[in-house]
Structure formats: C-alpha cells, structure tokens
KOLVOSE-768837 format. One record per residue (C-alpha): residue in three letters; chain; x, z, y; residue number from 1. Coordinates in steps of 0.2 Angstrom, whole numbers. Layout:
<sites>
code:ALA; unit:A; xx:X; zz:Z; yy:Y; pos:NUM .
...
</sites>
This chain:
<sites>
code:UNK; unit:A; xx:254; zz:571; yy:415; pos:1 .
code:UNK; unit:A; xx:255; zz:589; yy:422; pos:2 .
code:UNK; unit:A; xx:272; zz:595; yy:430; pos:3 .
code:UNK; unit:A; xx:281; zz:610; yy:423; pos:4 .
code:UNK; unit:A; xx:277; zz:628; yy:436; pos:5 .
code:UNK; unit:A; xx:291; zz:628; yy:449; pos:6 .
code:UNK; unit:A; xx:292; zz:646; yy:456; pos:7 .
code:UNK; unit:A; xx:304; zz:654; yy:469; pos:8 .
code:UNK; unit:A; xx:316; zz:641; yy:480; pos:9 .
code:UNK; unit:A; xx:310; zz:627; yy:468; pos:10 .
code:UNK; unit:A; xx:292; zz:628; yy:473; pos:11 .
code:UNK; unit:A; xx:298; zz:631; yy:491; pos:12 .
code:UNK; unit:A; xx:310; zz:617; yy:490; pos:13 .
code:UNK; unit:A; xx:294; zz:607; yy:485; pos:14 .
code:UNK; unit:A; xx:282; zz:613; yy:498; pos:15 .
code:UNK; unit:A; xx:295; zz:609; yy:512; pos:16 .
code:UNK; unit:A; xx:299; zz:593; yy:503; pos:17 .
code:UNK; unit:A; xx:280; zz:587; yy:503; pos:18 .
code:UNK; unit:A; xx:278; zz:592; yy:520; pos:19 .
code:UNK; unit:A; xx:289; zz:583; yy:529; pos:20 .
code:UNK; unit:A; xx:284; zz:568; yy:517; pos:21 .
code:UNK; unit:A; xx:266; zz:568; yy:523; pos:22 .
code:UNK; unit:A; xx:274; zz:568; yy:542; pos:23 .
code:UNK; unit:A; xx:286; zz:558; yy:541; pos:24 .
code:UNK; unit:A; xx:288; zz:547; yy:520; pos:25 .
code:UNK; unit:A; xx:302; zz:548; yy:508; pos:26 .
code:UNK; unit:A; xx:317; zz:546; yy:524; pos:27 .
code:UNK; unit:A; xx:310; zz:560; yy:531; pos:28 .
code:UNK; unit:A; xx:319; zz:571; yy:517; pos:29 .
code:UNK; unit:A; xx:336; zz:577; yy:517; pos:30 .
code:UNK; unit:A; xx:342; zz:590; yy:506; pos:31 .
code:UNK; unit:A; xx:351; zz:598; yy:519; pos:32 .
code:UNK; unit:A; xx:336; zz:600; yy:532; pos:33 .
code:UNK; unit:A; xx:327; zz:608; yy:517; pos:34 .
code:UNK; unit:A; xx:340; zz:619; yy:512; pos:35 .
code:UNK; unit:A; xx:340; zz:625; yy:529; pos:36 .
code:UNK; unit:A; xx:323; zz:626; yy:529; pos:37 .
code:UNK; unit:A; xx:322; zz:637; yy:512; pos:38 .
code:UNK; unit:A; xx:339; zz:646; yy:518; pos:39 .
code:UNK; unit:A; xx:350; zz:640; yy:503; pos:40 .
code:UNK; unit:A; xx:365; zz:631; yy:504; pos:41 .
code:UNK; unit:A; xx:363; zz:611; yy:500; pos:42 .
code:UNK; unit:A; xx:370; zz:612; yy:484; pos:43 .
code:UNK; unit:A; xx:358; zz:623; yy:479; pos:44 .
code:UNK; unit:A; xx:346; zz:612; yy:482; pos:45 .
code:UNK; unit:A; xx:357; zz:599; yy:472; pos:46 .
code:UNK; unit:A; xx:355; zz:611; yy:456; pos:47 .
code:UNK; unit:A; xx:336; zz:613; yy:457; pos:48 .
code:UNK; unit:A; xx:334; zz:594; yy:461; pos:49 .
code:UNK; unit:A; xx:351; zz:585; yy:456; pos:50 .
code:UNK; unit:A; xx:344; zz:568; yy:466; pos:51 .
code:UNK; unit:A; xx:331; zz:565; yy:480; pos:52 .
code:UNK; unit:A; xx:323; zz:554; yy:468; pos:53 .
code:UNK; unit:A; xx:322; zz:570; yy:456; pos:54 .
code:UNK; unit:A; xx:314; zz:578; yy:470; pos:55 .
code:UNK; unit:A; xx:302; zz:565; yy:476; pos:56 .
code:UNK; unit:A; xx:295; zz:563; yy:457; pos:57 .
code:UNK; unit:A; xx:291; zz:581; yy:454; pos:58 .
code:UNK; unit:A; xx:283; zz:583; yy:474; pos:59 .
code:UNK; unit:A; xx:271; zz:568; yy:468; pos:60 .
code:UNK; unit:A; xx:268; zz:574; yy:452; pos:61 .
code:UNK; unit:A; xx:265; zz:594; yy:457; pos:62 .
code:UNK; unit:A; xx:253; zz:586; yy:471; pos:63 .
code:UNK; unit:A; xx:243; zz:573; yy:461; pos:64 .
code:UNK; unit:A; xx:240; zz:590; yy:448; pos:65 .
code:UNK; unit:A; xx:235; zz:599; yy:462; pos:66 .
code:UNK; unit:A; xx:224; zz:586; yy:468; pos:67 .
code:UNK; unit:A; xx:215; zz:582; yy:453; pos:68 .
code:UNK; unit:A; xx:213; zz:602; yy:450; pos:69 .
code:UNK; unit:A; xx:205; zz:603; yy:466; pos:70 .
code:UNK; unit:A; xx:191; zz:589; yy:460; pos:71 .
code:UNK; unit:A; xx:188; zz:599; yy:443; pos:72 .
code:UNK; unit:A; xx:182; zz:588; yy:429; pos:73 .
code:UNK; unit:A; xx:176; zz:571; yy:431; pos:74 .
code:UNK; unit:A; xx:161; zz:572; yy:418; pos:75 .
code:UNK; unit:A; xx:154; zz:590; yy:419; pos:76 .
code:UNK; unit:A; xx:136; zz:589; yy:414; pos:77 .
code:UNK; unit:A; xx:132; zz:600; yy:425; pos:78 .
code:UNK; unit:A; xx:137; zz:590; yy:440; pos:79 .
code:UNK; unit:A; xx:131; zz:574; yy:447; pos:80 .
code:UNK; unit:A; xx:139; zz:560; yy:453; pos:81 .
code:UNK; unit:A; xx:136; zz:563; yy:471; pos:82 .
code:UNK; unit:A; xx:141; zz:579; yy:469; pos:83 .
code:UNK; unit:A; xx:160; zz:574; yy:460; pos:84 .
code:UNK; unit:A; xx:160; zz:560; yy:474; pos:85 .
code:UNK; unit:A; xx:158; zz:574; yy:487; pos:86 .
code:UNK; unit:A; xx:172; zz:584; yy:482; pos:87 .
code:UNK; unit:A; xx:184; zz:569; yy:483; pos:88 .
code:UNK; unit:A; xx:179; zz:566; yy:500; pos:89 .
code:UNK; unit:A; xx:182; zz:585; yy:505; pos:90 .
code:UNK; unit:A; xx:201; zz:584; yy:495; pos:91 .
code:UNK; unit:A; xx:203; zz:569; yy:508; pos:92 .
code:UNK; unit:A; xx:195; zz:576; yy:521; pos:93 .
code:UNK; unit:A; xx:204; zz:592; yy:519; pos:94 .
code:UNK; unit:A; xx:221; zz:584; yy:522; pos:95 .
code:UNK; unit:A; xx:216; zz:573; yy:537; pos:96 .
code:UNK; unit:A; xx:204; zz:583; yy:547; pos:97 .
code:UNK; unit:A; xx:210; zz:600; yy:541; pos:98 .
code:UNK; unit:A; xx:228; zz:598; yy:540; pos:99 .
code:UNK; unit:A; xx:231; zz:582; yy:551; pos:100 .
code:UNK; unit:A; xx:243; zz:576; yy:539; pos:101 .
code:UNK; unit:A; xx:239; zz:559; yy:525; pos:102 .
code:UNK; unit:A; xx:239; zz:560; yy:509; pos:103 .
code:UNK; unit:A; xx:255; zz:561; yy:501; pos:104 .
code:UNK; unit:A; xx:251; zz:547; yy:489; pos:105 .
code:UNK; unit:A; xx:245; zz:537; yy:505; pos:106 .
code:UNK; unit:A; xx:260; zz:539; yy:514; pos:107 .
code:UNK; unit:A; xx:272; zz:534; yy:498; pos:108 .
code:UNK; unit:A; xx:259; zz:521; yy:492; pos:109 .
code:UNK; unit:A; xx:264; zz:512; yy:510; pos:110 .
code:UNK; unit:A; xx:283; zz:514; yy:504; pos:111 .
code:UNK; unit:A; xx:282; zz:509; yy:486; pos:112 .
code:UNK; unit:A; xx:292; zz:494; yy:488; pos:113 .
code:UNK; unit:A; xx:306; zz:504; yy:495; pos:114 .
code:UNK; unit:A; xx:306; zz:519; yy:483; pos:115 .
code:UNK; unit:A; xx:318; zz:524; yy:471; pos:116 .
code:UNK; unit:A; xx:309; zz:518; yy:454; pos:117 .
code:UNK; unit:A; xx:305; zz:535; yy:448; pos:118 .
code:UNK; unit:A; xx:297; zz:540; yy:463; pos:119 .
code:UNK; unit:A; xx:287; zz:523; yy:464; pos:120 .
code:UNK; unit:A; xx:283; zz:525; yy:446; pos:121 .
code:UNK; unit:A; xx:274; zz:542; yy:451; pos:122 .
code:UNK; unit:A; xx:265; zz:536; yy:464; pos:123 .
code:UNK; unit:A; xx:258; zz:522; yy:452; pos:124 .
code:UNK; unit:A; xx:251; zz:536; yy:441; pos:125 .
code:UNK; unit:A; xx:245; zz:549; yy:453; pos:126 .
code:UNK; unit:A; xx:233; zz:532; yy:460; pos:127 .
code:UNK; unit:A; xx:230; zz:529; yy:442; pos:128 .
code:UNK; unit:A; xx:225; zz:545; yy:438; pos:129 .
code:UNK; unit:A; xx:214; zz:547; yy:455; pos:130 .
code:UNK; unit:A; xx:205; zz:532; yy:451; pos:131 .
code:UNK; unit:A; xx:205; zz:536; yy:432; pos:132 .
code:UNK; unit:A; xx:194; zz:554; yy:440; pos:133 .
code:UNK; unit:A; xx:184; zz:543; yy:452; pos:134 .
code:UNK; unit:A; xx:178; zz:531; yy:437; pos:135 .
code:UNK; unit:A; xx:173; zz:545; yy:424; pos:136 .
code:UNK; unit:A; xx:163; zz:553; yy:438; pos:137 .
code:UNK; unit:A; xx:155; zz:538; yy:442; pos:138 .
code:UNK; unit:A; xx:152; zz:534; yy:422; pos:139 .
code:UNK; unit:A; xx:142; zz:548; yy:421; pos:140 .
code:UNK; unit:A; xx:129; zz:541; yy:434; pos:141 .
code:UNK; unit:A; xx:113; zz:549; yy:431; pos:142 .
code:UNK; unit:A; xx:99; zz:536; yy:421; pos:143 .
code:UNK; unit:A; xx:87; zz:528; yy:434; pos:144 .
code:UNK; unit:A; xx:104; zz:524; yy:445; pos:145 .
code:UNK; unit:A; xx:100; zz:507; yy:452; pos:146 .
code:UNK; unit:A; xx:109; zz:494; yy:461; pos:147 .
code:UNK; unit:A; xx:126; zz:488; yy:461; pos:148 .
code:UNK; unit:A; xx:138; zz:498; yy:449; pos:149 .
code:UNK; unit:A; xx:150; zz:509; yy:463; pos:150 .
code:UNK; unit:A; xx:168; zz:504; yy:460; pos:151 .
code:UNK; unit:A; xx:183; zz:519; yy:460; pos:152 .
code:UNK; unit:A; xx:193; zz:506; yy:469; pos:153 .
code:UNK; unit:A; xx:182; zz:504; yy:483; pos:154 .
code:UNK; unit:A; xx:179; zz:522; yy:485; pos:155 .
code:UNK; unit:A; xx:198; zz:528; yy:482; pos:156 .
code:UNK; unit:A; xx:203; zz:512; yy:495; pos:157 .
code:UNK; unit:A; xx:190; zz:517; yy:506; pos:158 .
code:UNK; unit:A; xx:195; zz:535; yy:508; pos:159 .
code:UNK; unit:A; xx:215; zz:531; yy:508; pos:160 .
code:UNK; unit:A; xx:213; zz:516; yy:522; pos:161 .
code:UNK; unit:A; xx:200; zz:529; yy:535; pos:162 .
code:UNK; unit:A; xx:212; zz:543; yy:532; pos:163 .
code:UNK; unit:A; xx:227; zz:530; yy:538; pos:164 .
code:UNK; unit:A; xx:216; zz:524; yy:554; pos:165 .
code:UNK; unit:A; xx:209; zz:542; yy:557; pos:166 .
code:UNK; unit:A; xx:229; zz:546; yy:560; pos:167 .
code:UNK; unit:A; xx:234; zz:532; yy:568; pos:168 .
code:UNK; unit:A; xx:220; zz:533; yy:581; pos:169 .
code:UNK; unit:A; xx:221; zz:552; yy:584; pos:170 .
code:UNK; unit:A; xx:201; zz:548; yy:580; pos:171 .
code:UNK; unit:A; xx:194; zz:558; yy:566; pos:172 .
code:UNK; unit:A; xx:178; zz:549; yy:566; pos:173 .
code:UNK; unit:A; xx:185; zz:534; yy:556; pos:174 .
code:UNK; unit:A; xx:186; zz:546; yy:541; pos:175 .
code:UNK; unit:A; xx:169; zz:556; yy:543; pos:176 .
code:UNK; unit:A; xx:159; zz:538; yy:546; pos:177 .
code:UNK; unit:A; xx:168; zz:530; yy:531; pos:178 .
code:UNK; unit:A; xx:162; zz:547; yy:521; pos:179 .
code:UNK; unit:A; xx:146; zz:548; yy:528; pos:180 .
code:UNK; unit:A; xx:144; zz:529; yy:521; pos:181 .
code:UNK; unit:A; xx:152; zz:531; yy:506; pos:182 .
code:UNK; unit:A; xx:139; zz:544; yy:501; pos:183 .
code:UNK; unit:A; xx:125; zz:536; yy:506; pos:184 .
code:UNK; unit:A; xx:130; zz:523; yy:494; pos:185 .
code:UNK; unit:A; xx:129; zz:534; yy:479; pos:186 .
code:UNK; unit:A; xx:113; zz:542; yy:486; pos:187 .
code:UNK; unit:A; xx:105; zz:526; yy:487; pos:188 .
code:UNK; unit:A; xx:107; zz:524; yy:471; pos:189 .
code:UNK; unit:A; xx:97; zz:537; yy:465; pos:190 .
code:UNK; unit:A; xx:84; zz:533; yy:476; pos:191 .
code:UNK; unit:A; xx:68; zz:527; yy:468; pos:192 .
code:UNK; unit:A; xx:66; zz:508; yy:468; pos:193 .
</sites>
C-alpha cells in the first residue's frame, strides 16, 4: 500500500504531525498546535485531514512508504543478505542515533490498544509490511548459509526494543550492540562450517 503524494500544507501538516508523534505518540497531536505550526487556521487543517484519525492513518502510511523506500528491494540479486540486513539497521539507526527520536511505528505500536482503529489498523500493516521486507531479504540467503534459519521477527523486535532502551536510557549503546549482534549473526552464517 503506498499513499497518494501530499504536497504544500498537506505534506507539512504531515511532517509536523509525525514529528511530535515520534516525541510525544498520537496525544501529542492537536490540530490547532499544527496549524499554528504550518501558519493556517485549524479548520484548514480540518479540510486537509477531516479527523485526527484521518491524519494519523496517512502520517503512518507516507512513513512506512518512506521507510521501506529507503531499504530498496528485498530480493535484489545483486545484494546479499547481510548487506539488506544492514540497511535496516542503518533506517533504525538513522532515527535513534541520528535524529534522537523512535520509530514512528514504535512509538504507536506501544499505543495500539488506544488508537483509533484506522490508525491502529496502519500500524498492523506498516510491521507487516517491514517484517514482510525483512523475510524476503532473508529468503534470499545465499546457498552454503548454515545454522539456524534468521527470523524477521527477531531482527525487526530486536531493532524496535534497542531503539526504545537506547532512548529511554539516553545510551546509544544499547542500539549499536544490538546491531553489531545482529549482524554477526547473519555473518556467521556464511561462515564456512
């Protein structure tokens, strides 16, 4: 699923939006704090977004596309496995070390209970659809892989749980060990026996 381009206040709208997301989770929102943010008027918000749920939806969809855009394909042949598992640890890395912030997904994974059911419903498919990347690169294992099969659910958790403690903590660490371990797991898989 790929969300329609948003340009001008809407796409502005939706970077303010995801922002204080990542800071803060869905309560962190409020159409007039955006509006004022943008420098429109609330009910201008209202017309490009007519809910917050509206709003929540398409700032989880457009960051899962951008998300998996940044990954590139999951079964190039001209990659290898390590190499796909690398650039999903540098997408995580990127928002934890880089920008200090979690993932969005992370953040409204935590709330899912809580969220309106469209927004909740995206959340469900942008981990469906990072896990459903982290298994097709990891299908495409090179032959003489040996060992136990890698699991996307271990490496997606993995990445998700070290970005929470690297935050919580204000210790960086947590996510660059969980990397570091994570890919010497693939590498010791094509390590000769």
């Amino acid at each position: 699923m790929t969300t329609p381009p948003y340009m001008g206040k809407a796409d502005e709208i939706l970077d303010a939006a995801e922002r204080r997301m990542r800071c803060g989770g869905f309560d962190a929102v409020s159409f007039r704090d955006l509006a004022a943010e943008v420098g429109i008027k609330s009910a201008s918000v209202h017309y490009y977004f007519p809910q917050k749920a509206d709003l929540g939806e398409a700032v989880v969809n457009r960051y899962a596309d951008r998300f998996l855009k940044t990954l590139g394909p999951p079964d190039d042949p001209g990659d290898t496995v390590e190499a796909r598992i690398a650039r999903l640890c540098a997408a995580y890395r990127s928002a934890v070390i880089d920008d200090g912030r979690i993932c969005l997904c992370c953040v409204l994974g935590g709330e899912a209970l809580d969220l309106p059911p469209p927004v909740s419903a995206a959340i469900g498919r942008a981990f469906a659809r990072i896990l459903d990347w982290t298994a097709r690169a990891l299908k495409a294992d090179e032959p003489g892989s040996h060992g136990p099969p890698l699991s996307a659910t271990h490496i997606v958790a993995s990445l998700q749980g070290a970005m929470i403690l690297a935050i919580a903590t204000k210790q960086p660490g947590h996510f660059t060990d969980t990397e570091k371990h994570l890919m010497r797991m693939v590498r010791s898989r094509r390590a000769d026996g």
